[in-house]
Each structure stands twice: as C-alpha cells, then as structure tokens.
C-alpha positions in Angstrom: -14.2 -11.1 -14.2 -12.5 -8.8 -16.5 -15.5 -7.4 -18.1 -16.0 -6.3 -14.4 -13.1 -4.8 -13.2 -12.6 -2.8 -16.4 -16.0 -1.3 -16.3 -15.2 -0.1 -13.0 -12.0 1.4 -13.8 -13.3 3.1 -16.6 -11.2 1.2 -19.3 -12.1 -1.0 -21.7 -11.5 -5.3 -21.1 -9.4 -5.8 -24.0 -6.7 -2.5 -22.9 -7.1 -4.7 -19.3 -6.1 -7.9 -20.6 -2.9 -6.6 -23.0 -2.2 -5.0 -19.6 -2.5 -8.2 -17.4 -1.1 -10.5 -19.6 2.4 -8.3 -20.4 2.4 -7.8 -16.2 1.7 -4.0 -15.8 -1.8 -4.8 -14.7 -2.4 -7.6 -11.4 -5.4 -9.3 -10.3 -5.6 -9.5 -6.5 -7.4 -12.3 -5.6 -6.5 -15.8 -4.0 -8.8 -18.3 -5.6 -9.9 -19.5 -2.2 -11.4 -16.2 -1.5 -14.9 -15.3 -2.3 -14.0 -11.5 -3.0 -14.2 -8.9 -5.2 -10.9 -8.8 -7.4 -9.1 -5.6 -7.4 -6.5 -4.4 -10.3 -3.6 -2.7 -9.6 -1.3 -0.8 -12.2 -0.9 1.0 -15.5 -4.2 3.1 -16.5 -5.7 1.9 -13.3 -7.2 4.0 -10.0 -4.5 4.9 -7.9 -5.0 2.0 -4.6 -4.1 2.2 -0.7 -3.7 -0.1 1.4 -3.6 -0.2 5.0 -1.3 -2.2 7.6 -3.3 -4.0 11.0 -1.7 -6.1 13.1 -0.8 -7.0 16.7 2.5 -6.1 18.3 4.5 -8.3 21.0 2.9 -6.1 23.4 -0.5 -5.2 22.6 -2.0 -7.9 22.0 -6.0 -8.1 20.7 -8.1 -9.3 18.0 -11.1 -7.4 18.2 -8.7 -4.4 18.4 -7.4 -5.4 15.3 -10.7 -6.4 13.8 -12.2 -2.6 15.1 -9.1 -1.1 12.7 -10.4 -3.3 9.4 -13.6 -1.9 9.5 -12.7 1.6 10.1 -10.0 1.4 7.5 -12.8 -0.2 5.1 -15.3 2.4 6.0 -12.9 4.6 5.4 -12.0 3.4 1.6 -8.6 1.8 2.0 -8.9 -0.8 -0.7 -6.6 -3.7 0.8 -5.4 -4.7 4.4 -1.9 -6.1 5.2 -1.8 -7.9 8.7 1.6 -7.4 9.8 0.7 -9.3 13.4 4.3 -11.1 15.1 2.3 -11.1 18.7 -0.5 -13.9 19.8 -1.5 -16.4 17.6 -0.7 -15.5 14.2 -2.8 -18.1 12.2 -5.8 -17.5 14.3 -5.4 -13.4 13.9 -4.9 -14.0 10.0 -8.0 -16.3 9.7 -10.1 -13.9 11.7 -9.4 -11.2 9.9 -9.6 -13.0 6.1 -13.1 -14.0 7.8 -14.6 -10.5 8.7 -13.6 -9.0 5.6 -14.2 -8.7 1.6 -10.9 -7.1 0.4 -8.1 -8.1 -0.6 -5.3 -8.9 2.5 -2.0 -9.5 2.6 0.9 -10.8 4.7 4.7 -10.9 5.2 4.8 -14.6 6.0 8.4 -14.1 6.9 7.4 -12.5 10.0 5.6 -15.8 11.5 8.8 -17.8 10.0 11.0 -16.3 11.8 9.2 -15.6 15.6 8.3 -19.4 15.4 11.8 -20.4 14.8 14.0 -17.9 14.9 18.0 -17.9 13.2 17.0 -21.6 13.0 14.4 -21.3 10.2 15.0 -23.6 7.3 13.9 -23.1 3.9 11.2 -25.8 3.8 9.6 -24.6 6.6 9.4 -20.8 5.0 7.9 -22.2 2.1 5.5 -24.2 4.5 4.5 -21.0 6.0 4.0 -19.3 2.6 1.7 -22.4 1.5 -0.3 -21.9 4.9 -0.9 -18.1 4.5 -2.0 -19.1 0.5 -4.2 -21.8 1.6 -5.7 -19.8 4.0 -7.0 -17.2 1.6 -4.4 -14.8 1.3 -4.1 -12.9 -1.8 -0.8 -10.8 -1.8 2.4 -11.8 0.3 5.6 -9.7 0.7 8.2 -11.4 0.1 12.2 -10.2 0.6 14.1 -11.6 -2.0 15.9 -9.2 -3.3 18.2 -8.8 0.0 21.3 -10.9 -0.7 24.2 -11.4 0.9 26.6 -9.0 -1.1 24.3 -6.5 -0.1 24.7 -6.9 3.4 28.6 -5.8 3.1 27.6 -2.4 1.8 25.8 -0.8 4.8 27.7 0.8 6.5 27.7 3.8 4.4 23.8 3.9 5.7 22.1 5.7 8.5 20.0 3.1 9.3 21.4 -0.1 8.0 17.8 -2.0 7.8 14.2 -0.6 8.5 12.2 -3.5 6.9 11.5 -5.7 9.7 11.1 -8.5 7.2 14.9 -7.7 5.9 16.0 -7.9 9.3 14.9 -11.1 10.3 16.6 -12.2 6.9 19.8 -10.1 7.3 20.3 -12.1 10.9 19.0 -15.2 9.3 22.0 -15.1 6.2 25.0 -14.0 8.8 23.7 -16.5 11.4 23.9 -18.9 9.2 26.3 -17.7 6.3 24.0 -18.6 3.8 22.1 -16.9 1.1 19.0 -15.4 1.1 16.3 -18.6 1.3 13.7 -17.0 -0.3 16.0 -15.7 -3.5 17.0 -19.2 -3.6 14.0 -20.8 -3.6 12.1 -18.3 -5.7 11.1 -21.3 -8.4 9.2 -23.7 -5.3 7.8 -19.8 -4.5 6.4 -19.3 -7.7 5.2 -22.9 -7.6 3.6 -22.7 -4.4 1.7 -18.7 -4.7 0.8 -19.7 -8.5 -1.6 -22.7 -7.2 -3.4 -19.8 -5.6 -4.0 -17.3 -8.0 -2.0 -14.8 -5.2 -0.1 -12.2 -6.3 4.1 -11.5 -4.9 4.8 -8.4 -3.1 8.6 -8.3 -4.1 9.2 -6.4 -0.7 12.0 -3.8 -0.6 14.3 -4.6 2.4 16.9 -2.2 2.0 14.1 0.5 1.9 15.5 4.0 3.1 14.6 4.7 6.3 16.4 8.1 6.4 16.3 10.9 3.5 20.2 10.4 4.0 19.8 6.9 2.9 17.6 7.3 -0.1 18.2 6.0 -3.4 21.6 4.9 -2.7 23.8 1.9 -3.4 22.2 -0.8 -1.8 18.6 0.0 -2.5 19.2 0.2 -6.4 21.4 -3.6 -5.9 18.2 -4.8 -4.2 15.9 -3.3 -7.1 17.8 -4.9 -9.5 17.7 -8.0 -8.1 13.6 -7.3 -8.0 14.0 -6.6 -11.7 15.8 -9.9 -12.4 13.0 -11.8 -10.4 9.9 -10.4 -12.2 11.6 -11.5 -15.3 11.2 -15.0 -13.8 7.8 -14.5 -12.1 6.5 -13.3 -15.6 7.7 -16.6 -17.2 5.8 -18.8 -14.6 2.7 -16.5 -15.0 2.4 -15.4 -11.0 1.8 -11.6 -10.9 4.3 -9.6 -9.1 4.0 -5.9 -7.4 7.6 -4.0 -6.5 7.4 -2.5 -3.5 9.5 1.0 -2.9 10.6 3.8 -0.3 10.4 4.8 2.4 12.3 8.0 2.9 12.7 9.9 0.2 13.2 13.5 -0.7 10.7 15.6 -3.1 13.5 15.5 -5.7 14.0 12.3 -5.9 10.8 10.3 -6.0 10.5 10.8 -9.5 13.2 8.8 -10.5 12.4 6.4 -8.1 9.5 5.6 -10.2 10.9 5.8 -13.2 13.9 3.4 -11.9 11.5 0.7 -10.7 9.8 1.1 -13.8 12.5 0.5 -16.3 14.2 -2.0 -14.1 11.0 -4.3 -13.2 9.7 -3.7 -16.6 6.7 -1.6 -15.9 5.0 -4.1 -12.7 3.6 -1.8 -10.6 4.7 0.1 -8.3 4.2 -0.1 -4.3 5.4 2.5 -2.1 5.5 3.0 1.3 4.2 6.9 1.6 7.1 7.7 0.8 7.7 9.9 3.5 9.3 13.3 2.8 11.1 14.5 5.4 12.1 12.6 8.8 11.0 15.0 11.3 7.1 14.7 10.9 7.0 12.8 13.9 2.9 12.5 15.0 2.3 13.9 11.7 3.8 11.3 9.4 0.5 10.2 7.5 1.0 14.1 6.0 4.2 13.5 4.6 3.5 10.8 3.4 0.7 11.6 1.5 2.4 14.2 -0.1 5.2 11.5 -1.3 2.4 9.5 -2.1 0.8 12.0 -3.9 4.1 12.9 -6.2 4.9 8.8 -6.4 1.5 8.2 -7.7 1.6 11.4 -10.4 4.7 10.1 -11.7 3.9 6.5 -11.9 2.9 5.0 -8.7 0.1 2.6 -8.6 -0.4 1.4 -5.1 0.1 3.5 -1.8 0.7 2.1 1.5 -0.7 4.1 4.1 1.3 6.3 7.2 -0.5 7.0 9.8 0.4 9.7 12.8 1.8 7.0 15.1 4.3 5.8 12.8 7.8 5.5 14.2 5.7 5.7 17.6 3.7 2.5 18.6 0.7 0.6 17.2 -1.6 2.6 15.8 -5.4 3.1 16.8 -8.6 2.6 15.3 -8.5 6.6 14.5 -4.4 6.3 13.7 -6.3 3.9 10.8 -8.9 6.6 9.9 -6.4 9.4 9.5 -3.6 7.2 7.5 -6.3 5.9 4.8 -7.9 9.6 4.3 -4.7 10.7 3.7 -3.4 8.4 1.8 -6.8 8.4 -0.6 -6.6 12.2 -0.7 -3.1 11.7 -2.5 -4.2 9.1 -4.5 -7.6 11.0 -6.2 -5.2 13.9 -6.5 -2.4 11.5 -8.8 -5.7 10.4 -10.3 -6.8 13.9 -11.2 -3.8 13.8 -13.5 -3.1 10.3 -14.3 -6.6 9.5 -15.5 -7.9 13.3 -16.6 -11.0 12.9 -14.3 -12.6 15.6 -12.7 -15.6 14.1 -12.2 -16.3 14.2 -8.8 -14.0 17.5 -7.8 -16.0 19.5 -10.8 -19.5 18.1 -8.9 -18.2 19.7 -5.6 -17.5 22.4 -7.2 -21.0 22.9 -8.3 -22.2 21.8 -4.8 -20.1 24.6 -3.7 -21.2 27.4 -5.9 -25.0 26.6 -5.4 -23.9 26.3 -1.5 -25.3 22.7 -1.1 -24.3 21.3 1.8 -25.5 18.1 1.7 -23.8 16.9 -1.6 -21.0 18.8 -0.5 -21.2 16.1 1.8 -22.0 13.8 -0.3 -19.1 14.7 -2.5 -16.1 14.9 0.1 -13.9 12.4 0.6 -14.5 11.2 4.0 -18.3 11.8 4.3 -18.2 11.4 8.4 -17.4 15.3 9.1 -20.7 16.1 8.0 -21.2 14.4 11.5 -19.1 17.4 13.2 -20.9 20.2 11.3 -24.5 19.1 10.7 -26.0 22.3 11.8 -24.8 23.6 8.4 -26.9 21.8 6.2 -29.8 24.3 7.2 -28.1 27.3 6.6 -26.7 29.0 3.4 -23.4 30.1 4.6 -20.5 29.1 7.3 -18.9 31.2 9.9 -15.7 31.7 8.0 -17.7 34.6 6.1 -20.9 34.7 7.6 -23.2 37.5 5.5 -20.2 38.7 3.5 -19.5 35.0 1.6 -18.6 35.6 -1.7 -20.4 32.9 -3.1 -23.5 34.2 -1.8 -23.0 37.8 -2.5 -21.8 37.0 -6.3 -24.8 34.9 -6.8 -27.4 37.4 -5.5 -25.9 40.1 -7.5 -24.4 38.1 -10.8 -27.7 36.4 -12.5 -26.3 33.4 -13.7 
C-alpha cells in the first residue's frame, strides 16, 4: 500500500514510512472500506475535502448523493457528511456506498439529536463504533473543549461556532460534567484503532470572528489537542488537528506554526480559513486565499467554503465552486511546498503555442471548455482579437 501512495505523491516509500510511523504522515482508510488510501501531511499534496450533508429542513438523499459526485468530479479528495436531519445511518451508509474516497463524520452530531443533554458516554462511544463499523475512515471528534474553557468566553464574539462544540458545551453545563469524549479518549482510541480510522481532533473553540482569532481559548483548546496526540501516538491511531476558522492574513502563519509545535508536527486541518467576515456569498474566495497562505506555510489538508456559507445548505453548484476553489489554493501551496511546476509550466506552453485544447486539458476544472468551445477552432480570443500578443510575437519573433 505504501509503495503506492508514495509513487503517487512523488516521494519515495521509505521518506513515507519515517513519516507515518513518527505521525506527520496519516493513512486514511477504514479497513472495512474497499478504497483507495489517501496520505495526508508533511511532503505530501496539499488535500481538500468537502462537507455534504442534510439539514433539519432540507431533507434529501439523492440531493446529497448529486453534491458527492459533483464534488468528486470536481477533485475534492475526501467527503465529510455533516447530515443531523432524516435518518442519519441510512444517509451515511448511502453515501459510503456510492463513493470511493475517503468520508468522514462528526458522530457527535447523531449523539446528541438522538438524545440530546441526556447523552451518556457509552452511548457516544456506541455511536463512534457504529460510524467505524460502517466504513468510516476519519471522525471529528471535540475533545479538546473542557470545562475550564467554557468560563473564558465571554471575552469572545461568538462564544462557539463548532456545532459539534455546542452540543458538547450544553452537554458539560447541563450536566456539570466534563467533556465525555476527553474523558474517554483511551475506550476512543480503542474503539477507532480496530478500524484502521484516522481522529479528526476537531477544533471547538474555532474563531468564528477575526475578533476572536487566535485568542485565549482557542490556544487552551490546542493544547489540550497537543496533549492528546501525545496519547493517540502511543496507541498507534493516527490523528489530524483541525484549525480556524476566522483568521486574519497576519496571523495564519503562526497558526500553523502553533499547531505544529504544539501537536508535534500531525497535520494540519483547516477550515478555509476565512479572511475577512464580510465575504458573505463570496466566502469560498476568502477562504481559498486563507487556505492558500495555511497550506504555504504548513497546512496539509483544506476544508472547503463554499458561497452559501453562513447562508443555508449549499447546492450541487455551491459544491462545484467550494472544491475549485479550495484546489486552486492548494496547487498554488503546492507550487511552493513541493517545487513543482509541472503542470502550470505545460499550460504555459499550451498558451504560447495558443492550444486550446490542452489548455483545456491543463486547467484545473476542465468543464469551462464546455462554455467556450467555439475557441478551440480559432487561434485567438476576443479579449485581443488580431492584435494578441502571443500571436503577433510568434509571427514576427522566429522561435
């Protein structure tokens, strides 16, 4: 399986396995999946991923279904289904069936809508066995949000964002308890090691407002995540951090290098992040440019925006126009990351010899040769028309 996955990322097996076995490197695939793994972390492609799911009020499977194979065809390299309306087993089981990427789940979402404040801890870890035995391959999971925490947010804009860390925030001051899935990490690891799965240590205290960012309680949470991966490491279960949210240019770079230092090098998941908060119907662009800064400095693994965010449930084209974006910002952290020009410097060429159809070929999202097809007959565009410079140089510079 290695030999595999490090030919496709262009490194060599042995660099992979130092790199899996210290925990910079995962594997994401649930051994009851017939997939192809994917590796996520240091020397790696930059992934996306892109969230699915059914609300309380739309709810549809072959909606959802539509949205995984758009945001397949449109290279997104794992799904989350983040579905807390309909049947939540049936939804995850028909999506795990009509697709061959990795998926993963928050299965404190169908903990808490089946029983609400009442949840116990056995039956949260019931629910994380189910979504394992069912085939999934990563699960977020919010145990870095302890109760100390909750006392220092009222400093915040938004207290909590993280629907997850809600549903855990009500469920500790409900019951003035702590955090069951911090304290029951060790049946956790038990339970997601069986499965070859991988932990999303989810970030509950996310910022949800540039105001917010990188303050007190989302570096107590981190290094709670750091203390955690220390004991996920020890029981061999691979572990992904996930990050912001809202963050400012300046600051995502030490957000990185924080979560870097602090989880000792796991990779890095971020949400966008998003880069200002008043890109409403236009949030998939700022966060692609966070993503794009996350992943240069350190980022490995980009979850998707797409324009409806902060709005309602995306659509199949929401999908489209989150996972372009987010890939556009990943080959550009990869540009850097992995010196590889590869495919930009064969555009290029494309472009100089004005080839439309590997220009095409070449372009990220191949489907807007479906918009303008009457080019590939002709030798120029309309931007220019008979004064392109790319025509006029190569007519009268013989090269």
């Amino acid at each position: 399986m290695l030999k595999e996955i490090a030919k496709k990322e262009g490194i060599s097996e042995e660099k992979l396995k130092r790199r899996v076995d210290k925990g910079s490197v995962v594997i994401v695939k649930n051994s009851e999946r017939d997939i192809p793994p994917l590796a996520i972390g240091e020397g790696t492609r930059v992934k996306v991923n892109a969230n699915i799911g059914t609300s309380t009020d739309v709810v549809d499977l072959r909606r959802e279904l539509e949205k995984v194979w758009t945001a397949v065809r449109s290279g997104t390299d794992t799904l989350m289904d983040l579905s807390v309306g309909g049947n939540l087993d049936a939804i995850r089981r028909g999506i795990i069936e009509n697709t061959k990427v990795p998926l993963g789940t928050v299965p404190i979402y169908q903990a808490f809508i089946e029983k609400k404040v009442d949840m116990t801890p056995d039956f949260i870890l019931d629910v994380i066995e189910k979504n394992c035995r069912d085939g999934v391959d990563f699960l977020t999971l919010h145990c870095g949000i302890t109760r100390n925490i909750l006392d220092d947010l009222g400093g915040r804009m938004i207290p909590i964002t993280s629907r997850g860390g809600s549903f855990l925030a009500a469920w500790m001051i409900k019951n003035k308890e702590e955090n069951p899935l911090y304290e029951n990490f060790d049946q956790i690891l038990e339970i997601v090691g069986k499965y070859d799965a991988v932990i999303s240590l989810g970030d509950a205290l996310r910022p949800a407002s540039i105001h917010d960012a990188t303050d007190i309680p989302q570096m107590q949470e981190l290094i709670n995540l750091g203390r955690l991966t220390k004991r996920a490491r020890k029981a061999k279960v691979p572990v992904i951090i996930e990050g912001p949210g809202h963050v400012p240019l300046d600051q995502i770079e030490a957000n990185v290098v924080l979560e870097k230092k602090i989880c000792d090098n796991a990779p890095f998941y971020v949400l966008g992040p998003l880069v200002t908060d008043i890109a409403l119907g236009y949030d998939h662009i700022s966060g692609a440019i966070g993503g794009a800064l996350a992943a240069m400095y350190g980022a490995d693994f980009l979850c998707y925006v797409t324009p409806s965010e902060h709005l309602g449930l995306p659509t199949a084209e929401d999908v489209k126009k989150g996972v372009i974006a987010s890939k556009i910002a990943a080959h550009a952290a990869d540009i850097v990351r992995l010196k590889d020009t590869g495919r930009d410097d064969k555009m290029s060429r494309a472009r100089k010899d004005l080839d439309w159809d590997k220009m095409f070929k070449f372009c990220i999202d191949e489907s807007v040769k479906e918009k303008y097809s009457n080019l590939v007959d002709k030798n120029v565009c309309t931007m220019c028309g008979k004064y392109c410079a790319l025509k006029i140089v190569k007519e009268y510079l013989k090269r």
